[in-house]
MOPAC internal coordinates of N, CA, C and O (Angstrom, degrees):
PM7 1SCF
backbone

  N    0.0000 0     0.00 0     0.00 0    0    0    0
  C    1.4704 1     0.00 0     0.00 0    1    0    0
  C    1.5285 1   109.95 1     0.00 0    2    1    0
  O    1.2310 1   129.92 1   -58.30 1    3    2    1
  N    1.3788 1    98.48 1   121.70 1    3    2    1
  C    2.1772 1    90.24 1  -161.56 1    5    3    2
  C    1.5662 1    77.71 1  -117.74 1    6    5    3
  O    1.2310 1   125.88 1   -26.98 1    7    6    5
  N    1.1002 1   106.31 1   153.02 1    7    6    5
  C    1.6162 1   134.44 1   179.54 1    9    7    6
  C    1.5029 1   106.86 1   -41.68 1   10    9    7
  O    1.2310 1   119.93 1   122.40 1   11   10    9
  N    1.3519 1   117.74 1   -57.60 1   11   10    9
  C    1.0476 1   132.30 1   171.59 1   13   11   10
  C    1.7504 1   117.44 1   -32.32 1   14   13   11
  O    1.2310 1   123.63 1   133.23 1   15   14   13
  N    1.0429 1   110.65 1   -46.77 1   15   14   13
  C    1.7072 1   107.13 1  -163.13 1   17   15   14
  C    2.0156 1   100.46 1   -97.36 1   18   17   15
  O    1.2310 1   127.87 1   178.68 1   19   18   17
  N    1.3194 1   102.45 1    -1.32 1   19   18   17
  C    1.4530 1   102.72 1   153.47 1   21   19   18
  C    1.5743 1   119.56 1   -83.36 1   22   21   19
  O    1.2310 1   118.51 1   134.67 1   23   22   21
  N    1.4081 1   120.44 1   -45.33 1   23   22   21
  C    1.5068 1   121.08 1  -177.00 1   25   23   22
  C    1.2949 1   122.24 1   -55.59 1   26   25   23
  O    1.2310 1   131.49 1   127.53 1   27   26   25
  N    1.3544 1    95.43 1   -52.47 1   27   26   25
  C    1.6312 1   115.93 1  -174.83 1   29   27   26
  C    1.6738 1   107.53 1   -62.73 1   30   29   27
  O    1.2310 1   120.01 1   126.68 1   31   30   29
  N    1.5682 1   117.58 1   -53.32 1   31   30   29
  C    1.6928 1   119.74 1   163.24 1   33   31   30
  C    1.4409 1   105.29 1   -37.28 1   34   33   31
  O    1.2310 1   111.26 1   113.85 1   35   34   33
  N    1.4310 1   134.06 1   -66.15 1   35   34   33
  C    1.2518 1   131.28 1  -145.65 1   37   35   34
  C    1.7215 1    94.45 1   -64.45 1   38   37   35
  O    1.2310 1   121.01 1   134.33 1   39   38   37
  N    1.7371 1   115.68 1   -45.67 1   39   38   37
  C    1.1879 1   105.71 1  -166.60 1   41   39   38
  C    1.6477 1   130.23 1   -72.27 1   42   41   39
  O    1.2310 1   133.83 1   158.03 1   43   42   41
  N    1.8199 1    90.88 1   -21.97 1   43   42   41
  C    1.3503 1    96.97 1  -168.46 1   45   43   42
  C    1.6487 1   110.18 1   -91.21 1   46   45   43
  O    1.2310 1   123.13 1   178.31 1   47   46   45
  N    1.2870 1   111.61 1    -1.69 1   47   46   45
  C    1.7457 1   128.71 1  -146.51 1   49   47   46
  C    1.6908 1    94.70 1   -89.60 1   50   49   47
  O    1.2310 1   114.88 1   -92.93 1   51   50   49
  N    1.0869 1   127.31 1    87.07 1   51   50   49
  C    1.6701 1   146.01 1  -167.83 1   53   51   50
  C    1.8328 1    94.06 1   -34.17 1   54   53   51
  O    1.2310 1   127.61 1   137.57 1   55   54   53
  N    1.4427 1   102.96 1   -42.43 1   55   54   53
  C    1.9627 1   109.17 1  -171.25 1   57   55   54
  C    1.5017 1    90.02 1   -77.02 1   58   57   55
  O    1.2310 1   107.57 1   114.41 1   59   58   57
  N    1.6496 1   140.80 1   -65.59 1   59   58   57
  C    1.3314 1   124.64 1  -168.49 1   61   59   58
  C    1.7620 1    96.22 1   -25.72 1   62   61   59
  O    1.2310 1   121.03 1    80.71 1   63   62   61
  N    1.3544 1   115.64 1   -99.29 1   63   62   61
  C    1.2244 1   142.10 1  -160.95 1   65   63   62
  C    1.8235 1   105.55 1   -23.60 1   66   65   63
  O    1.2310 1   128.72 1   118.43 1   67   66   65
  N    1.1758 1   100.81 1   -61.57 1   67   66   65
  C    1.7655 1   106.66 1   176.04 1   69   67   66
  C    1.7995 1   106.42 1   -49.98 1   70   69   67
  O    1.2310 1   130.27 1   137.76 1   71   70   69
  N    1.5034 1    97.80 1   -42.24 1   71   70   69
  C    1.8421 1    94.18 1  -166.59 1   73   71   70
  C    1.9321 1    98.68 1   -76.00 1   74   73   71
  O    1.2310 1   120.51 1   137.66 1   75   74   73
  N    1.8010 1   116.63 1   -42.34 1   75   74   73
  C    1.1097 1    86.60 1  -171.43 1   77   75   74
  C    1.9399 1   124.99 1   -54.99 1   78   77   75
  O    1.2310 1   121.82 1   144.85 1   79   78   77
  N    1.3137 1   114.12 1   -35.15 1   79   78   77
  C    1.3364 1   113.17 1  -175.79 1   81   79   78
  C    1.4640 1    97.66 1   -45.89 1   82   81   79
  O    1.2310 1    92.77 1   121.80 1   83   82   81
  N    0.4940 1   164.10 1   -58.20 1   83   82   81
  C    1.6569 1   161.14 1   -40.63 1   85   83   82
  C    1.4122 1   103.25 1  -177.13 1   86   85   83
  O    1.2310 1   125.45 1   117.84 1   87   86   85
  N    1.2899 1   107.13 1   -62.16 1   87   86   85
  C    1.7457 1   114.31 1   158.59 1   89   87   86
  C    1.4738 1   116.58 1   -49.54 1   90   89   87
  O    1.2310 1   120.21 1   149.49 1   91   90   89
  N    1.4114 1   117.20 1   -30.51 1   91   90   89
  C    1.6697 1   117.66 1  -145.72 1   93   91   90
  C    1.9653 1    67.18 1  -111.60 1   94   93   91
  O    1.2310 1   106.85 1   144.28 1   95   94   93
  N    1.6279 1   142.08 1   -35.72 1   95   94   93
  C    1.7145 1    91.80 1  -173.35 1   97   95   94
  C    1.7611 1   104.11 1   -92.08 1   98   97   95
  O    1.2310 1   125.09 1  -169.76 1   99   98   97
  N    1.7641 1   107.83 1    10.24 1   99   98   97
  C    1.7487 1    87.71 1   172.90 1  101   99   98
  C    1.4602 1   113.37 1   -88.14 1  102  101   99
  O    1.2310 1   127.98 1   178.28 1  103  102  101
  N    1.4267 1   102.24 1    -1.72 1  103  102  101
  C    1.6489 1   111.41 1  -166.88 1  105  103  102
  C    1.8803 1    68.98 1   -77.12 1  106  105  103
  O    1.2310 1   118.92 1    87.49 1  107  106  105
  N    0.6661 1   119.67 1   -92.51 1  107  106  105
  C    1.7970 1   148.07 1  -170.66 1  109  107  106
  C    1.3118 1    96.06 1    -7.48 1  110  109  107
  O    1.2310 1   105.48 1   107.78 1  111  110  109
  N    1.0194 1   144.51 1   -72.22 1  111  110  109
  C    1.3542 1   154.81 1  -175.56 1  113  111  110
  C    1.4955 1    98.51 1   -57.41 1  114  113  111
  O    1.2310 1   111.66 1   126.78 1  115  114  113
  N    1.2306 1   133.32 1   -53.22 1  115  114  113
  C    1.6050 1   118.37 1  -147.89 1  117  115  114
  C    1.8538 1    76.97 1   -94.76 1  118  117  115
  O    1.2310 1   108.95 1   143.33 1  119  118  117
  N    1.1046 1   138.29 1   -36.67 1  119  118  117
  C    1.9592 1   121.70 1   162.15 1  121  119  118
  C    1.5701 1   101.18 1   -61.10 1  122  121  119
  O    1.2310 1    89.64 1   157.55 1  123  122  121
  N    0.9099 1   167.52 1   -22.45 1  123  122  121
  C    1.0026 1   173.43 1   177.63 1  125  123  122
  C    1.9109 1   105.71 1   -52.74 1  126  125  123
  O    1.2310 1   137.91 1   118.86 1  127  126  125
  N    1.1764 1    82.90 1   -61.14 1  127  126  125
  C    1.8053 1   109.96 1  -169.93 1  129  127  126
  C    1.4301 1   105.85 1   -46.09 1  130  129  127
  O    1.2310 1   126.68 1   135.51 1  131  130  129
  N    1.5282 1   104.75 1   -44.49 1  131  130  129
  C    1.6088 1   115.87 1  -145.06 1  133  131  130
  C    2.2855 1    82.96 1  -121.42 1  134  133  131
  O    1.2310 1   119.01 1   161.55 1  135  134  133
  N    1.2300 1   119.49 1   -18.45 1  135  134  133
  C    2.1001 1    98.02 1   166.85 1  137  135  134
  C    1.4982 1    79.36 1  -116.35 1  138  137  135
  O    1.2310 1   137.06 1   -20.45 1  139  138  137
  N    1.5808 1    84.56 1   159.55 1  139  138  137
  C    1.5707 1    98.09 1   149.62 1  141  139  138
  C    1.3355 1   138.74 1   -21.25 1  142  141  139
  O    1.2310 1   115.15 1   -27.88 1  143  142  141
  N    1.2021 1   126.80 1   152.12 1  143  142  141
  C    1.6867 1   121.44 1   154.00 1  145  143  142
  C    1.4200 1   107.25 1   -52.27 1  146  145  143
  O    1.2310 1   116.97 1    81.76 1  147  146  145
  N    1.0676 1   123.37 1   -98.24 1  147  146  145
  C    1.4609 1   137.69 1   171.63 1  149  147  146
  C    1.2462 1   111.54 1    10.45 1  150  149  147
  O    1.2310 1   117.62 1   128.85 1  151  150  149
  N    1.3477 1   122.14 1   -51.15 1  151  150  149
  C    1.7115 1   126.26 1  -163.15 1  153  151  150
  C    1.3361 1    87.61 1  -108.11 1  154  153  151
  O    1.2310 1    99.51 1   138.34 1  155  154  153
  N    1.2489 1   154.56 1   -41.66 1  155  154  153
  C    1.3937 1   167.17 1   152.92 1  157  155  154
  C    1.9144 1   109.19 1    -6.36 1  158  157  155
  O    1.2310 1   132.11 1    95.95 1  159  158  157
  N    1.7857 1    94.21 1   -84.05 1  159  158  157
  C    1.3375 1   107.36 1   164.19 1  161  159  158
  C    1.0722 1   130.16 1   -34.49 1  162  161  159
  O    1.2310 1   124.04 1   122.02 1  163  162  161
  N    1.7024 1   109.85 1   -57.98 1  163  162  161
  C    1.4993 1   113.94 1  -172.06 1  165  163  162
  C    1.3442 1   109.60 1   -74.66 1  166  165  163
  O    1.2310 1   110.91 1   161.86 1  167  166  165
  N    1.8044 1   134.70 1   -18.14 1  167  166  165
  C    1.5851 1   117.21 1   173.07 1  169  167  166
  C    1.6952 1    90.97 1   -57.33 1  170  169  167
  O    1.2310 1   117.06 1   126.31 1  171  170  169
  N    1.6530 1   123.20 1   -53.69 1  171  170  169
  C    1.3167 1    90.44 1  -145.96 1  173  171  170
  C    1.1807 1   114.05 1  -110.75 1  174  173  171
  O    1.2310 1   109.93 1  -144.50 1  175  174  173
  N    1.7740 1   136.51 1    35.50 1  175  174  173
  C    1.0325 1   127.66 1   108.77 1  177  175  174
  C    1.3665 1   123.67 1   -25.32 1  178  177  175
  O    1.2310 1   112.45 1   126.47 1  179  178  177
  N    1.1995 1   131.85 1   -53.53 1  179  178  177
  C    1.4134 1   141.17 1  -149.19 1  181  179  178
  C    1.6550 1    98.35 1   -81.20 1  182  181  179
  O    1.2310 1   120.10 1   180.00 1  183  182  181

């Protein structure tokens, strides 16, 4: 298993890509809960 055929899966893998968003707005929401909106929004704009 060479490094390589992990990177390239994660990027090319249609489910990685759909799940990371997905991870990054439940991360978003449950930080959300506990800072402000204000500071909230703008991490994940960014």
């Amino acid at each position: 298993m060479s490094p390589t055929s992990r990177a390239p899966t994660m990027r090319m893998n249609p489910s990685g890509t759909r799940d990371m968003p997905t991870f990054i707005d439940e991360l978003a929401k449950d930080e959300a809960k506990n800072q402000p909106k204000g500071d909230s929004e703008n991490a994940v704009k960014e």
